[in-house]
Every structure is written in C-alpha cells, then in structure tokens.
PyMOL Python script that loads the backbone (N, CA, C, O; Angstrom):
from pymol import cmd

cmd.read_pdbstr("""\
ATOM      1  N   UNK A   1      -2.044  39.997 123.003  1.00  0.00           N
ATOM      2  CA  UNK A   1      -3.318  40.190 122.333  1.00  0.00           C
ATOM      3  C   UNK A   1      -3.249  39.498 120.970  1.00  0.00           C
ATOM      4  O   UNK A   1      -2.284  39.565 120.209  1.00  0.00           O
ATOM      5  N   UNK A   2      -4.699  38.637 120.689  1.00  0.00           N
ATOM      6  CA  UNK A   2      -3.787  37.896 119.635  1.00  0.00           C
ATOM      7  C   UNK A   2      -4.197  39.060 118.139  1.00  0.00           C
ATOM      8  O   UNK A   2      -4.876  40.086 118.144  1.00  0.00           O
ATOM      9  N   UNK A   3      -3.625  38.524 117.231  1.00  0.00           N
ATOM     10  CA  UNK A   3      -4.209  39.009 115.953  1.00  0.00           C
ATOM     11  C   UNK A   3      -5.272  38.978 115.116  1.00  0.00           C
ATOM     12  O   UNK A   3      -6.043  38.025 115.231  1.00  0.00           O
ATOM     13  N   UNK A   4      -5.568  40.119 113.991  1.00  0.00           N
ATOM     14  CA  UNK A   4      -7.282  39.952 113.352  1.00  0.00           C
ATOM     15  C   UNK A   4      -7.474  38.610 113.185  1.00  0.00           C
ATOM     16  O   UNK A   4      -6.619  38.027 113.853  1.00  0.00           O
ATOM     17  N   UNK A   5      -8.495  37.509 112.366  1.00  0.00           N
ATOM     18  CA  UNK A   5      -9.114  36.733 112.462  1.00  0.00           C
ATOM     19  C   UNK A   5      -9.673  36.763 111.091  1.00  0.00           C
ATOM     20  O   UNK A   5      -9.990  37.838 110.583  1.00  0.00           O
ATOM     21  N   UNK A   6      -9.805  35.682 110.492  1.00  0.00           N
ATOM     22  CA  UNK A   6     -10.786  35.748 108.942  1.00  0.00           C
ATOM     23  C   UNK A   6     -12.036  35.973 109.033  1.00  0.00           C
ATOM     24  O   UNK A   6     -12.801  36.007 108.068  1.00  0.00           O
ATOM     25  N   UNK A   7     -12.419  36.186 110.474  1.00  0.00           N
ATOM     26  CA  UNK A   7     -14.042  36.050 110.750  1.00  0.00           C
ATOM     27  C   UNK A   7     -14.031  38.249 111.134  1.00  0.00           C
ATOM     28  O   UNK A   7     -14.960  38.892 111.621  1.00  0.00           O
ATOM     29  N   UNK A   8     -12.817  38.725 110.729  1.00  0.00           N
ATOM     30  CA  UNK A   8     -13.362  40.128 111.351  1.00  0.00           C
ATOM     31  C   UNK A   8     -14.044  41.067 110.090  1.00  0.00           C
ATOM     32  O   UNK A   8     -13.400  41.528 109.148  1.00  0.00           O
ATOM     33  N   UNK A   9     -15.274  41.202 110.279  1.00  0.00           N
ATOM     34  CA  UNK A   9     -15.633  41.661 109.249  1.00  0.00           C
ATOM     35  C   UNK A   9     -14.785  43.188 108.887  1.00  0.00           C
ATOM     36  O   UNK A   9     -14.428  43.279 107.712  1.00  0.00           O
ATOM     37  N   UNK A  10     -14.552  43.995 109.506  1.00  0.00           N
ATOM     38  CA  UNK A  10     -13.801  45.309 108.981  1.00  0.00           C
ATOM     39  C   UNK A  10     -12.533  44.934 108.534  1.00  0.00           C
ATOM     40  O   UNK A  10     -11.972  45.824 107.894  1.00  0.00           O
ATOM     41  N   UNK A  11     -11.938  43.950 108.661  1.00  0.00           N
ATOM     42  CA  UNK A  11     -10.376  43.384 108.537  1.00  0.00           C
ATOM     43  C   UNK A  11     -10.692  42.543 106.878  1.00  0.00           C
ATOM     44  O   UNK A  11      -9.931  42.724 105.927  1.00  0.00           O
ATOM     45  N   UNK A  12     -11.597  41.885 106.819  1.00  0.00           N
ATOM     46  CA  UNK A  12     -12.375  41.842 105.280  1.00  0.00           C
ATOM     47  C   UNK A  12     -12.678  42.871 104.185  1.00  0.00           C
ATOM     48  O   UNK A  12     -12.306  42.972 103.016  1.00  0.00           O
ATOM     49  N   UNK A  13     -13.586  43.693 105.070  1.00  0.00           N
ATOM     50  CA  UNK A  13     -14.041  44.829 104.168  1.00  0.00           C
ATOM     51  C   UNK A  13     -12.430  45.576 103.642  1.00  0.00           C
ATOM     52  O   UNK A  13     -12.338  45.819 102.439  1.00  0.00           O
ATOM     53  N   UNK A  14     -11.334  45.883 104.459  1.00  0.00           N
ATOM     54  CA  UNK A  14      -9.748  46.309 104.194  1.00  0.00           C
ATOM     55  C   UNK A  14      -9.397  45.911 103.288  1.00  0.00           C
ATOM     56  O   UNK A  14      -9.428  46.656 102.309  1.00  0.00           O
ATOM     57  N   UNK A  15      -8.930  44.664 103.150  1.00  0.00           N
ATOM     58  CA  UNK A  15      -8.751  44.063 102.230  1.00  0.00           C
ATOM     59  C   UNK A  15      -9.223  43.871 100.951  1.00  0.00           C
ATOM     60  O   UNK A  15      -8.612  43.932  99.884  1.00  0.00           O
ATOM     61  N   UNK A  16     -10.772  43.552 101.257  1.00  0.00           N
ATOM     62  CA  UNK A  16     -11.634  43.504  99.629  1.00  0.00           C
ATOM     63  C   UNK A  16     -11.185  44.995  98.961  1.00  0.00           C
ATOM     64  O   UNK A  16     -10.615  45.008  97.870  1.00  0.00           O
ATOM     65  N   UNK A  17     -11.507  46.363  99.757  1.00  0.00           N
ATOM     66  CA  UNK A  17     -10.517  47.810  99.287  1.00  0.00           C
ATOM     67  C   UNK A  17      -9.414  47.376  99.115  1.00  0.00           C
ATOM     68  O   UNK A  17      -9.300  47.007  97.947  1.00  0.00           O
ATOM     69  N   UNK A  18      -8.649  47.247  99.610  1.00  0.00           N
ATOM     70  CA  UNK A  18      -7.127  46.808  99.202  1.00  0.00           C
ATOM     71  C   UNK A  18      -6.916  46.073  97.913  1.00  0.00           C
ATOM     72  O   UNK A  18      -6.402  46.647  96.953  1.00  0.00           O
ATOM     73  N   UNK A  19      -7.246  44.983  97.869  1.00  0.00           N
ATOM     74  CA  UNK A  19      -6.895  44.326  96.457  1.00  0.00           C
ATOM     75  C   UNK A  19      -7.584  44.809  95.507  1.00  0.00           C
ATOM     76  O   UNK A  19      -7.029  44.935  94.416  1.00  0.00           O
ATOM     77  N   UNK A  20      -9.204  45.272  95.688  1.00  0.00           N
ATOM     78  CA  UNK A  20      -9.498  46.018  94.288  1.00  0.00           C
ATOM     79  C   UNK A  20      -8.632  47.119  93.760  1.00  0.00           C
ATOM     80  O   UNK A  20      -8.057  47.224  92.677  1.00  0.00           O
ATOM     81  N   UNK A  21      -8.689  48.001  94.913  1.00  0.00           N
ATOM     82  CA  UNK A  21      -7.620  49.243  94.278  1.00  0.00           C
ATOM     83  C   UNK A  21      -6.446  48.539  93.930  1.00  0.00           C
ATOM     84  O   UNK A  21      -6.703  48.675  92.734  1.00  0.00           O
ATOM     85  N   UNK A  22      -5.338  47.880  93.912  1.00  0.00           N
ATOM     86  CA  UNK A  22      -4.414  47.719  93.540  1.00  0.00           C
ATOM     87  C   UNK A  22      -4.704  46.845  92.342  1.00  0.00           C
ATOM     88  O   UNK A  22      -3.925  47.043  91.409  1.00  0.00           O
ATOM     89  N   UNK A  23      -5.663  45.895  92.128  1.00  0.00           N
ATOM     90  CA  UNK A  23      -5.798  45.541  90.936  1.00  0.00           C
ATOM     91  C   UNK A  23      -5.909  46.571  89.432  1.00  0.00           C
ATOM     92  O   UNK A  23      -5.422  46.460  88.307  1.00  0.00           O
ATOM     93  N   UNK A  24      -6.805  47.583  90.093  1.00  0.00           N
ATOM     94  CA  UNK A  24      -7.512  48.659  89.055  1.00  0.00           C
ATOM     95  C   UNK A  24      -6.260  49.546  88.776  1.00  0.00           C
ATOM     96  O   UNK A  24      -6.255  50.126  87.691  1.00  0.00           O
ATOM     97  N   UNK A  25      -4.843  49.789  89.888  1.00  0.00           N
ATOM     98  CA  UNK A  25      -4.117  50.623  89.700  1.00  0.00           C
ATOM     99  C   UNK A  25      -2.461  49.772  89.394  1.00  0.00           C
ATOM    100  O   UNK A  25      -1.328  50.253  89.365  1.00  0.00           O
ATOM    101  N   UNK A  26      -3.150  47.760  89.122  1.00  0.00           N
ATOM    102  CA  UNK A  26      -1.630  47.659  88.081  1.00  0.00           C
ATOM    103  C   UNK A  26      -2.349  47.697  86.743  1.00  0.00           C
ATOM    104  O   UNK A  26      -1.569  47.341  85.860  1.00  0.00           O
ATOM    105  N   UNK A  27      -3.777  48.056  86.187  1.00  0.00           N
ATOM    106  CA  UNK A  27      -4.321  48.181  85.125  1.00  0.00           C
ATOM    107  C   UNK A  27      -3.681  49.887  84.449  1.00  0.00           C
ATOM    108  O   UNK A  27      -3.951  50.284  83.315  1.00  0.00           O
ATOM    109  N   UNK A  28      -3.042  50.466  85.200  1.00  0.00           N
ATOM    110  CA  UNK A  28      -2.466  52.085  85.169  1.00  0.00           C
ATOM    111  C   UNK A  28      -3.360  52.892  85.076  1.00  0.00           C
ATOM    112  O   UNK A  28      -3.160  53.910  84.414  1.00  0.00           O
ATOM    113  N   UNK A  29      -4.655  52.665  85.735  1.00  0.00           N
ATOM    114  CA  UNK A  29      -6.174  53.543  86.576  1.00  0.00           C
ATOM    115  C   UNK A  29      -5.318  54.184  87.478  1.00  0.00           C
ATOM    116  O   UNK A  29      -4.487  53.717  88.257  1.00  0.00           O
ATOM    117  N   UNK A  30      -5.646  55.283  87.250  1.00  0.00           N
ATOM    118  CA  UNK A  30      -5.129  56.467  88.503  1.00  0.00           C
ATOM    119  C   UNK A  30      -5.813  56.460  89.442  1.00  0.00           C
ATOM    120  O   UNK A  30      -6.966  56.031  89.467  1.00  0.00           O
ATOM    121  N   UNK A  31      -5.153  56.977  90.437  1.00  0.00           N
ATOM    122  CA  UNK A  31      -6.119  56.952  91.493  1.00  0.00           C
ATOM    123  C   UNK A  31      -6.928  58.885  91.749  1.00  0.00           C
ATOM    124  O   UNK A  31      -6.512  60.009  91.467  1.00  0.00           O
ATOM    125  N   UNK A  32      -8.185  58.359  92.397  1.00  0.00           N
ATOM    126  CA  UNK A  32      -9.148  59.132  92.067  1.00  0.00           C
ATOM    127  C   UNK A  32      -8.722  60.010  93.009  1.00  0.00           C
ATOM    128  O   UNK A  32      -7.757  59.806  93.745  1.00  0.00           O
ATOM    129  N   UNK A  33      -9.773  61.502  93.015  1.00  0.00           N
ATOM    130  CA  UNK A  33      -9.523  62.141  94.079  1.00  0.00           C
ATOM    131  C   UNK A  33     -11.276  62.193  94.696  1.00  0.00           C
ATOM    132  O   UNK A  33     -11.725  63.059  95.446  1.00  0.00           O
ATOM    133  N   UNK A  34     -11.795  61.385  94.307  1.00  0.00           N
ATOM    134  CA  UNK A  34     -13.355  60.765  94.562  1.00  0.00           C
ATOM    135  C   UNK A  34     -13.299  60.617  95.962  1.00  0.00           C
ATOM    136  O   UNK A  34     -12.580  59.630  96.109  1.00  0.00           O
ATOM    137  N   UNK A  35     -13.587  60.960  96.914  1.00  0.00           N
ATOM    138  CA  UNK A  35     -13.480  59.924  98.511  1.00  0.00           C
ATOM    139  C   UNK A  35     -14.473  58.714  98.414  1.00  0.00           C
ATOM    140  O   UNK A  35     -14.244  57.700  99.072  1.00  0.00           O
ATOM    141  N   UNK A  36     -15.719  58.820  97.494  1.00  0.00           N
ATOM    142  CA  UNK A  36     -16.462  57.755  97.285  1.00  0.00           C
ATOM    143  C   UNK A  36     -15.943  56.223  96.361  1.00  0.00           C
ATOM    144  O   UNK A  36     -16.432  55.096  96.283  1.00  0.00           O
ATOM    145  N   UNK A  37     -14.749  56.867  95.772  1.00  0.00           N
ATOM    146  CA  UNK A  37     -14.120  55.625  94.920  1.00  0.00           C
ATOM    147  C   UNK A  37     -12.872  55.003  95.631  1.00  0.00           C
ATOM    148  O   UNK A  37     -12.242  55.576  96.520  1.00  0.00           O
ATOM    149  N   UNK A  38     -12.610  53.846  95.164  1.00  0.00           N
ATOM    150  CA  UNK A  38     -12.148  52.669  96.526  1.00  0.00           C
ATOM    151  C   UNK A  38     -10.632  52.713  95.822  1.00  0.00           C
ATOM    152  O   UNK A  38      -9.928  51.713  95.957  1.00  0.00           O
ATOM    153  N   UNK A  39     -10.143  53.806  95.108  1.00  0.00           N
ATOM    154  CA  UNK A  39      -8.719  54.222  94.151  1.00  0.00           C
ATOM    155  C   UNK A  39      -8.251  55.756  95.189  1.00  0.00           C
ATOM    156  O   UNK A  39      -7.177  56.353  95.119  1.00  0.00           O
ATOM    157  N   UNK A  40      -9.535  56.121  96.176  1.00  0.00           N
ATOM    158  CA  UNK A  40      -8.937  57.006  96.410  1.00  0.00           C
ATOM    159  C   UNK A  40      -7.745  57.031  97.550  1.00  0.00           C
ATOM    160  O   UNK A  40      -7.707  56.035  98.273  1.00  0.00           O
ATOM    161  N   UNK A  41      -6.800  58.033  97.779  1.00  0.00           N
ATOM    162  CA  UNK A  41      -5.382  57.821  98.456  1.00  0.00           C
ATOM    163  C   UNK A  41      -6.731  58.173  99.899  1.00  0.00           C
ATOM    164  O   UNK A  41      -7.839  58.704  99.814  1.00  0.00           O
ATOM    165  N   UNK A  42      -5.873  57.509 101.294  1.00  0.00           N
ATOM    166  CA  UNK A  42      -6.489  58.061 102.199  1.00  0.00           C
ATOM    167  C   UNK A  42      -4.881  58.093 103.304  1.00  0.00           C
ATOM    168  O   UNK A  42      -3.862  57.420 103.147  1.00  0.00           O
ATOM    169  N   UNK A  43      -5.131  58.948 104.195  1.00  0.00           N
ATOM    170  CA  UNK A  43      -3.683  59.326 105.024  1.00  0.00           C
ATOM    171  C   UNK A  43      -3.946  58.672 106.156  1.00  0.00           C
ATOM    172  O   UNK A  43      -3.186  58.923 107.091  1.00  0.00           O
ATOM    173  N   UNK A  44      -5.137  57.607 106.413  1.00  0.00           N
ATOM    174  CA  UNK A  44      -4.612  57.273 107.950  1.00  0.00           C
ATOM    175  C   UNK A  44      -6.246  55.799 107.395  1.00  0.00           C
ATOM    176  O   UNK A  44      -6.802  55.638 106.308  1.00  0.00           O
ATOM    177  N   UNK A  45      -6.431  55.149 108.605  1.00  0.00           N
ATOM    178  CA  UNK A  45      -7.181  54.098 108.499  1.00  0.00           C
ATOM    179  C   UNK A  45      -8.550  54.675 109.067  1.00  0.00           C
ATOM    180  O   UNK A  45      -9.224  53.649 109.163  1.00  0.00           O
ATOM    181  N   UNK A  46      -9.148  55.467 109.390  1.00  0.00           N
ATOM    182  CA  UNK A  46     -10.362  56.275 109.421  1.00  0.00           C
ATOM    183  C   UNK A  46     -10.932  56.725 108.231  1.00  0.00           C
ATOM    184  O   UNK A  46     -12.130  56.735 107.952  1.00  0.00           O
ATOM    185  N   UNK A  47      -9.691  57.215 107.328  1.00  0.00           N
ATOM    186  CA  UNK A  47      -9.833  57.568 106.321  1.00  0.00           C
ATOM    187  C   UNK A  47     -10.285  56.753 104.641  1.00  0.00           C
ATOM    188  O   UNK A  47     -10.667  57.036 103.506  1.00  0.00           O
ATOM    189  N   UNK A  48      -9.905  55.599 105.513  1.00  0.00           N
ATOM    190  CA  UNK A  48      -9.346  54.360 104.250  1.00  0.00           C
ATOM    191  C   UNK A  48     -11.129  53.908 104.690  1.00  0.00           C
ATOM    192  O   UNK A  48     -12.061  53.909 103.886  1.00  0.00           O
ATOM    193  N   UNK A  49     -11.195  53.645 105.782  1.00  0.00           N
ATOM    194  CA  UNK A  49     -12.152  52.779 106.145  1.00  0.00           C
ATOM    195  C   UNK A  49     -13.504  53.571 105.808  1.00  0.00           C
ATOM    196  O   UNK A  49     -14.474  52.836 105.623  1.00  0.00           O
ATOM    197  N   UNK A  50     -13.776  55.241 105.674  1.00  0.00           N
ATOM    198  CA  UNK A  50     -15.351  56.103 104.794  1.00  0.00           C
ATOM    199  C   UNK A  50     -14.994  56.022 103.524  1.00  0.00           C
ATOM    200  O   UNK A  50     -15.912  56.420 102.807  1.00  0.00           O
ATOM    201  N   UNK A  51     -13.835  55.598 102.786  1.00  0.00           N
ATOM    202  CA  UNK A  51     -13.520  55.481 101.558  1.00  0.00           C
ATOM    203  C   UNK A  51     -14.783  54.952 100.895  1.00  0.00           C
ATOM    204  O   UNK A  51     -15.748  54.611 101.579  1.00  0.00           O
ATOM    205  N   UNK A  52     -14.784  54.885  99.631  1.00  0.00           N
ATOM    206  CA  UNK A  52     -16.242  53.847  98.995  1.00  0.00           C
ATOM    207  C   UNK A  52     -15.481  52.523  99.085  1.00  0.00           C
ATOM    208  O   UNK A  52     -14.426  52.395  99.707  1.00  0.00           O
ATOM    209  N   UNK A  53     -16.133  51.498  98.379  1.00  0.00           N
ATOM    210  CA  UNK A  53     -15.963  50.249  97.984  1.00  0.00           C
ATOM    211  C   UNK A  53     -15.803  49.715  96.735  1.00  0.00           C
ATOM    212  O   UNK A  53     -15.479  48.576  96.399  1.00  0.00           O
ATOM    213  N   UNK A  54     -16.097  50.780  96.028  1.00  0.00           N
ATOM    214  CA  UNK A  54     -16.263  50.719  94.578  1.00  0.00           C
ATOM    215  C   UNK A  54     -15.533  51.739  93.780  1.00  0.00           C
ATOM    216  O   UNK A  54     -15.473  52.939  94.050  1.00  0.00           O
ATOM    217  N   UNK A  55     -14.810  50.942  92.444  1.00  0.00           N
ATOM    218  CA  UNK A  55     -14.674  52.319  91.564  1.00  0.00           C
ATOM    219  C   UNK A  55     -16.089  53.577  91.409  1.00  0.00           C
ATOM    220  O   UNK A  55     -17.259  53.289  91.665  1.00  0.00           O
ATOM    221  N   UNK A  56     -15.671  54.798  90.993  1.00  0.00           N
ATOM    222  CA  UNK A  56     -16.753  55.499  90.548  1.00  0.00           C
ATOM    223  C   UNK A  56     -16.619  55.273  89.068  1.00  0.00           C
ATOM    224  O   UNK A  56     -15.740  54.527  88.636  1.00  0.00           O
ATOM    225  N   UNK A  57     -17.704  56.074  88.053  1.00  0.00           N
ATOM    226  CA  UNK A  57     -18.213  55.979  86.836  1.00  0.00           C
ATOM    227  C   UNK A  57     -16.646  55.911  85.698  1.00  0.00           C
ATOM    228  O   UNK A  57     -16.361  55.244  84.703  1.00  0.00           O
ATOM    229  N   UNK A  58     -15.672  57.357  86.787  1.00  0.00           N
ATOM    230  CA  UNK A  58     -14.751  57.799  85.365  1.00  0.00           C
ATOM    231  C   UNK A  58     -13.693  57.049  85.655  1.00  0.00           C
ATOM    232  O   UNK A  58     -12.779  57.124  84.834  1.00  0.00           O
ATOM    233  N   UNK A  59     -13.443  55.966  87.071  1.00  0.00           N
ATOM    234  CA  UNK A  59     -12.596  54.496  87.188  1.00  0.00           C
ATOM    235  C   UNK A  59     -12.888  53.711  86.654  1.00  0.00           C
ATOM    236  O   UNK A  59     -11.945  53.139  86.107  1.00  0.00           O
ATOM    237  N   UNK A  60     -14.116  53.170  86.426  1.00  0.00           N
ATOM    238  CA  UNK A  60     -14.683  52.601  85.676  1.00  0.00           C
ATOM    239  C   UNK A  60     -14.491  52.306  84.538  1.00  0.00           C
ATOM    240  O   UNK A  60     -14.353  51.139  84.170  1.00  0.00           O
ATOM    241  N   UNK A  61     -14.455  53.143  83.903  1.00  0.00           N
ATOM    242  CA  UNK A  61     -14.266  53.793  82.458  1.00  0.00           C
ATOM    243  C   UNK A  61     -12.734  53.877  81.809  1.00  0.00           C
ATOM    244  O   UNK A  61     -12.366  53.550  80.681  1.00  0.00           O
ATOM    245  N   UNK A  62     -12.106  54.332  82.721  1.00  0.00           N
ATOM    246  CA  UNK A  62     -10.388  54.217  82.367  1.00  0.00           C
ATOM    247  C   UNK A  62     -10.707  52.716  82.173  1.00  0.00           C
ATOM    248  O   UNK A  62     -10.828  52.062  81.138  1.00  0.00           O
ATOM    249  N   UNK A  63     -10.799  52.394  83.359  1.00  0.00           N
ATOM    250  CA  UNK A  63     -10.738  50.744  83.953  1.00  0.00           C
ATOM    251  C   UNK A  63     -10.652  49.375  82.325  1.00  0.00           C
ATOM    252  O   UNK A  63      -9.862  48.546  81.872  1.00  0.00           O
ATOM    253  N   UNK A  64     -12.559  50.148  81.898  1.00  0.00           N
ATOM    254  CA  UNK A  64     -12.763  49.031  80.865  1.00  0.00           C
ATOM    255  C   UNK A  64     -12.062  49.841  79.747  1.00  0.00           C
ATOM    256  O   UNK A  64     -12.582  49.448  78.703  1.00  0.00           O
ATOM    257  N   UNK A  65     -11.048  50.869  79.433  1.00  0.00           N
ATOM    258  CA  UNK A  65     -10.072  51.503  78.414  1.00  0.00           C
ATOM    259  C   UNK A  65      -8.712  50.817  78.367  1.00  0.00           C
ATOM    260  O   UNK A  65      -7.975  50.470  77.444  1.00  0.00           O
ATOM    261  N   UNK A  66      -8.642  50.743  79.743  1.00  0.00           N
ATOM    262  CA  UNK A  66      -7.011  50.217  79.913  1.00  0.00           C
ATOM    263  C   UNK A  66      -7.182  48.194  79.077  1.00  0.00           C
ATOM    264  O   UNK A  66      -6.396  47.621  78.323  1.00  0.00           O
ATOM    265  N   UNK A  67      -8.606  47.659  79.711  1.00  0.00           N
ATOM    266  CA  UNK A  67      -8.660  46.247  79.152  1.00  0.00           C
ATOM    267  C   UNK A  67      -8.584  46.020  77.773  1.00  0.00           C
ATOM    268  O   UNK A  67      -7.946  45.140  77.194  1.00  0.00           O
ATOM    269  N   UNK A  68      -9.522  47.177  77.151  1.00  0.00           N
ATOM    270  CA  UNK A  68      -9.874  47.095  76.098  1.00  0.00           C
ATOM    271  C   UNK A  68      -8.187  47.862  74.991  1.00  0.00           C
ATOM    272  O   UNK A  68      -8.048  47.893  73.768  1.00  0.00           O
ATOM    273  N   UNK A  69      -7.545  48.186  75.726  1.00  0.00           N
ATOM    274  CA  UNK A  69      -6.360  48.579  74.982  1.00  0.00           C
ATOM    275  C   UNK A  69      -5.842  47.429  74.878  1.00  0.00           C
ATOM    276  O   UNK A  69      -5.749  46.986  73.733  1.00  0.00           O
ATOM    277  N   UNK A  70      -5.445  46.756  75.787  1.00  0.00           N
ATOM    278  CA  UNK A  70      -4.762  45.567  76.606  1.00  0.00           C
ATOM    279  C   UNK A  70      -4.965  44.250  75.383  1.00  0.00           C
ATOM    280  O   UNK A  70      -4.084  43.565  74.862  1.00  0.00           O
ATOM    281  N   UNK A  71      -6.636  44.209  75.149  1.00  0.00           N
ATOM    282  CA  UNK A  71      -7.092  42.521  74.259  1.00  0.00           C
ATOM    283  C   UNK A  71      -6.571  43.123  73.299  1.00  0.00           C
ATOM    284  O   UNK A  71      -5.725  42.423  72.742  1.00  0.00           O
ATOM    285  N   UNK A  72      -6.705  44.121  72.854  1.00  0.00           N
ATOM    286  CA  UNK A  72      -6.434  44.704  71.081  1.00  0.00           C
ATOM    287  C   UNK A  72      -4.929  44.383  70.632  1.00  0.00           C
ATOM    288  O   UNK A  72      -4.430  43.688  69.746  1.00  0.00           O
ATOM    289  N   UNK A  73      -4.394  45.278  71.735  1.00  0.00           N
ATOM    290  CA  UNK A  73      -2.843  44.615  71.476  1.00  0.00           C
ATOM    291  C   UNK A  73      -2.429  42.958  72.142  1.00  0.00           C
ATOM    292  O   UNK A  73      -1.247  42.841  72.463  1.00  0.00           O
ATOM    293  N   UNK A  74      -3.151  41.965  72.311  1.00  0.00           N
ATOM    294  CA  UNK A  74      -3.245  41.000  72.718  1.00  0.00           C
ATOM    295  C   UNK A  74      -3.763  40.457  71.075  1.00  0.00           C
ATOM    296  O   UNK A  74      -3.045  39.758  70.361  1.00  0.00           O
ATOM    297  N   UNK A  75      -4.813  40.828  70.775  1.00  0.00           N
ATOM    298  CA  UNK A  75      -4.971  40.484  69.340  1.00  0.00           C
ATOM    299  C   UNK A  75      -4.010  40.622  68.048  1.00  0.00           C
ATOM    300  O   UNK A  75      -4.031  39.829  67.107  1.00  0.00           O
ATOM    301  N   UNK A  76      -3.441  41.379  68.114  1.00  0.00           N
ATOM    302  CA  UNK A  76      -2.527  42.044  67.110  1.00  0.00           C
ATOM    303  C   UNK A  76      -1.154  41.064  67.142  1.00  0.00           C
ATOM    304  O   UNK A  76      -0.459  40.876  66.144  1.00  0.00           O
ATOM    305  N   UNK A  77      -0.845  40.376  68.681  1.00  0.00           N
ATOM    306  CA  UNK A  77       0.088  39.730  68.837  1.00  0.00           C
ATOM    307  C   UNK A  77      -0.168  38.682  68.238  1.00  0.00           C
ATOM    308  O   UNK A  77       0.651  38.152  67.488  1.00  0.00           O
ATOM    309  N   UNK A  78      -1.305  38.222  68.459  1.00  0.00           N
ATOM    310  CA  UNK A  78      -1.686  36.623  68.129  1.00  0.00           C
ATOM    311  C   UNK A  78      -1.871  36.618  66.610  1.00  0.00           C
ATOM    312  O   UNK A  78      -1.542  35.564  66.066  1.00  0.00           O
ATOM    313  N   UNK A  79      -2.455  37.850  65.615  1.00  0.00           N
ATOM    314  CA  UNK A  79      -2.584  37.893  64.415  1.00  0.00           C
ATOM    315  C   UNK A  79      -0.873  37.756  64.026  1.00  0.00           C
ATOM    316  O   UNK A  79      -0.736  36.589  63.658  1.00  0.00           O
ATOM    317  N   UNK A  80       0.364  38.405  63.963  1.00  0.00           N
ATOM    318  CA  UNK A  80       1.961  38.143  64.044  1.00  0.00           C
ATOM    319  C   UNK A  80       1.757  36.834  64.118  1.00  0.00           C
ATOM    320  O   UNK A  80       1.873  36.236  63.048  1.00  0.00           O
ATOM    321  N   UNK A  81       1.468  36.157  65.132  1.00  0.00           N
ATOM    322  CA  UNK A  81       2.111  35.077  65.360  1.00  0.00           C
ATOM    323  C   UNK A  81       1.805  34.331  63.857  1.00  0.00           C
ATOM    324  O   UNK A  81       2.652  33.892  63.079  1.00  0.00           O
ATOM    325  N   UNK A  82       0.552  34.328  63.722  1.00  0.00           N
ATOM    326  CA  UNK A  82       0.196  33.518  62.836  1.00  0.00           C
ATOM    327  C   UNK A  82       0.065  33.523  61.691  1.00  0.00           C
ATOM    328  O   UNK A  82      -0.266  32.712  60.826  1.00  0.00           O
ATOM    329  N   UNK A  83       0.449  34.841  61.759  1.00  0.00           N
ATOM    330  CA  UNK A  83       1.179  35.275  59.917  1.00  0.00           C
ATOM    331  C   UNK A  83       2.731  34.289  59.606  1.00  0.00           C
ATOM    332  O   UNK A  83       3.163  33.650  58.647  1.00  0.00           O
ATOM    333  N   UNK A  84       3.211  34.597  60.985  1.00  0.00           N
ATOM    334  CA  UNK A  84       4.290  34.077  60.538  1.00  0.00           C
ATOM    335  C   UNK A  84       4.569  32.248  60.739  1.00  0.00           C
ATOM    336  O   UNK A  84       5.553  31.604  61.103  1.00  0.00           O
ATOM    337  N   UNK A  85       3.757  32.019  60.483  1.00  0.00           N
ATOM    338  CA  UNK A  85       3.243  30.059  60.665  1.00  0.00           C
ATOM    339  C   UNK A  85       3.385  29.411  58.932  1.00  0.00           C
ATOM    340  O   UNK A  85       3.137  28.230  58.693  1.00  0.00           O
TER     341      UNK A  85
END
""", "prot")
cmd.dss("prot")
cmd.show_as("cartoon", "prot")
cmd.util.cbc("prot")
cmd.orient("prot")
C-alpha cells in the first residue's frame, strides 16, 4: 500500500497542526488544556485531528510575550555591541 501523498488533504491539515504547535512551543508557549487550541496535547490521532487549528486568545498572548521578551533582549544586545565600538 503505498504512502500519504502531498495531495492528502488531512495529511496537510497534520502537519500545518504539527509545525504550528511546535513552533509556538520552541517560543516556551505551554501547551494549552483548550481542545480548541492547536498547543493542545491529544492521546491518539482522532484526538489530534478535532483539535483546533489555531492558537486560542491566552496562546496567543504568551505567544506575542515570549517575542516581545525575545526583540528587547535582542535590542539590549545590539545596544552592548555598540557601546563597545
């Protein structure tokens, strides 16, 4: 039997869940206990697959906290640098 296909749409939709959540959770976004948010843990692929697609409001929110921590100390580096020039 051969294997999924780039054309399977549920084998897409997996994935697009898949890499968002893991993007949002190397940002150190916890994962939700939301079943509507796409961070939440699910125990089997029935489960994964009624999941949402989307962060909810308070993923979200960590989400743009964790970035916004992230540029600041990204700024602070680049101000160092150029003190010391």
């Amino acid at each position: 039997m051969p294997g999924p296909t780039g054309n399977d749409p549920q084998l897409c939709e997996r994935v697009a869940k898949q890499v968002l959540c893991a993007l949002l959770l190397s940002f150190g976004v916890p994962k939700s206990l939301d079943r509507n948010d796409v961070t939440c843990f699910t125990m089997n692929p029935e489960e994964f697959d009624a999941k949402g697609n989307r962060p909810n409001a308070e993923t979200m929110k960590l989400f743009q906290q964790a970035l916004a921590d992230l540029n600041s100390g990204w700024q602070r580096h680049k101000a160092r640098l150029k003190a010391m020039q």
